[in-house]
C-alpha positions in Angstrom: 92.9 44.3 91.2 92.4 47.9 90.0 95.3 49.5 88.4 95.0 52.4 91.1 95.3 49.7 94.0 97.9 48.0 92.4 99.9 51.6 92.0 99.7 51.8 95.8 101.1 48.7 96.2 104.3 50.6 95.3 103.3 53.9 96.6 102.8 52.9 100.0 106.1 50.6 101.2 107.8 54.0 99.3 106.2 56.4 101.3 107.0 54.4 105.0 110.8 53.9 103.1 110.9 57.3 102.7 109.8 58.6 106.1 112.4 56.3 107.6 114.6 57.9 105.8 113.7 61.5 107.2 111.8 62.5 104.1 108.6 63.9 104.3 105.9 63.6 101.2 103.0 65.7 100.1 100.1 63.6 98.5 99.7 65.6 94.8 95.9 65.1 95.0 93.8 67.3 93.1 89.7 67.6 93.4 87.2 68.4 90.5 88.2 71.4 88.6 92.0 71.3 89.0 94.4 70.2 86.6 95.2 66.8 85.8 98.5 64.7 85.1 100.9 66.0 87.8 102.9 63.3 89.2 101.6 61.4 92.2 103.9 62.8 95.7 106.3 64.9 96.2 109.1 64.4 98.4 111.3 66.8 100.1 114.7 65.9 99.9 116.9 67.0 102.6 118.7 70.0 101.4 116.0 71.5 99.2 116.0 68.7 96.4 112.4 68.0 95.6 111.7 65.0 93.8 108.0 64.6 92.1 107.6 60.6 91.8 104.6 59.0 89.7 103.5 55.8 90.6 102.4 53.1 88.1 100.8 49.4 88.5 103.5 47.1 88.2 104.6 46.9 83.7 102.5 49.9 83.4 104.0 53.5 81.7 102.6 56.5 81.0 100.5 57.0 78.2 102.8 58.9 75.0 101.0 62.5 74.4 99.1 62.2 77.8 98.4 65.6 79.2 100.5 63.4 82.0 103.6 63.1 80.2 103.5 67.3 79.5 103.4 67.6 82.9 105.8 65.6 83.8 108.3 67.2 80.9 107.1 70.9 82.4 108.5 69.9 85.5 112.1 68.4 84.1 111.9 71.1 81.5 112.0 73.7 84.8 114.6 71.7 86.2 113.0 69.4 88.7 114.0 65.5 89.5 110.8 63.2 88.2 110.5 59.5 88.2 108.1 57.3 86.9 108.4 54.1 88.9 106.1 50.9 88.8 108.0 48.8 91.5 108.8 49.9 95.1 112.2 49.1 95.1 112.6 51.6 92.1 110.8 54.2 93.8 113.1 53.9 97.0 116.3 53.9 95.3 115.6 57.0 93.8 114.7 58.7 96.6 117.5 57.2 98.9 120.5 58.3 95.8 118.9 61.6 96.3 119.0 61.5 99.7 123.1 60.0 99.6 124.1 63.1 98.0 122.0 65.9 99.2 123.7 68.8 101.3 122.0 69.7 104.2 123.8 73.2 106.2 125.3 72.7 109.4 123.4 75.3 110.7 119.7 76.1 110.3 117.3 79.4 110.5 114.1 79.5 111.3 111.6 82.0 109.7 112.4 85.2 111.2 110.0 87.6 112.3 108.0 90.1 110.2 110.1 93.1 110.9 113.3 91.5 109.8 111.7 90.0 106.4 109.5 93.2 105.5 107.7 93.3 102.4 105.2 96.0 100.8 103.2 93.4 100.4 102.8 93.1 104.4 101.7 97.0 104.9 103.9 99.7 106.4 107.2 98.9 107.8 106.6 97.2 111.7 108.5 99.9 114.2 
């Protein structure tokens, strides 16, 4: 089995875990020209805690010096949460500690309308 199917043998169970738990995840796909080496999904933590996970074949790591690993030391450098994980079970426990202590407000807004949130980047001020 290829290492990239044997990575999705622990990305997928992850992924359903994670939806059960309420968290929703953005595939980090990237076509021909972009950037390589940015971690696999992205998952929005209830409360505005964004985890970036990268998924590895099962005893796999990633490779020291690795225009990966730079990414992935950007992003904890800036101050996000990244895990490498090659088992599901891994995967989900990170994502369900974050999701134990995140703080989610009581109360919710929506995205207000453009008059309220004006910008001079939208044109003159709506009347």
């Amino acid at each position: 089995m290829a290492k990239g199917a044997e990575a999705r043998l622990v990305r997928d169970p992850t992924i359903r875990a994670a939806k059960q738990m309420g968290v929703k995840s953005i595939r980090m796909y990237f076509g021909p020209g972009v950037q390589t080496g940015w971690p696999d999904d992205l998952f929005l933590i209830p409360g505005g805690r964004p985890l970036f996970i990268e998924f590895k074949a099962p005893g796999e790591e990633v490779t020291p010096g690795s225009n990966q690993e730079r990414k992935i030391n950007d992003l904890i450098g800036l101050g996000y949460d990244v895990e490498v994980c090659d088992n599901k079970d891994e995967a989900i426990s990170a994502i369900s500690q974050r999701v134990g202590t995140s703080r989610v407000p009581k109360t919710r807004q929506g995205i207000s309308s453009t008059k309220s949130r004006w910008s001079p980047l939208f044109g003159p001020r709506p009347r």
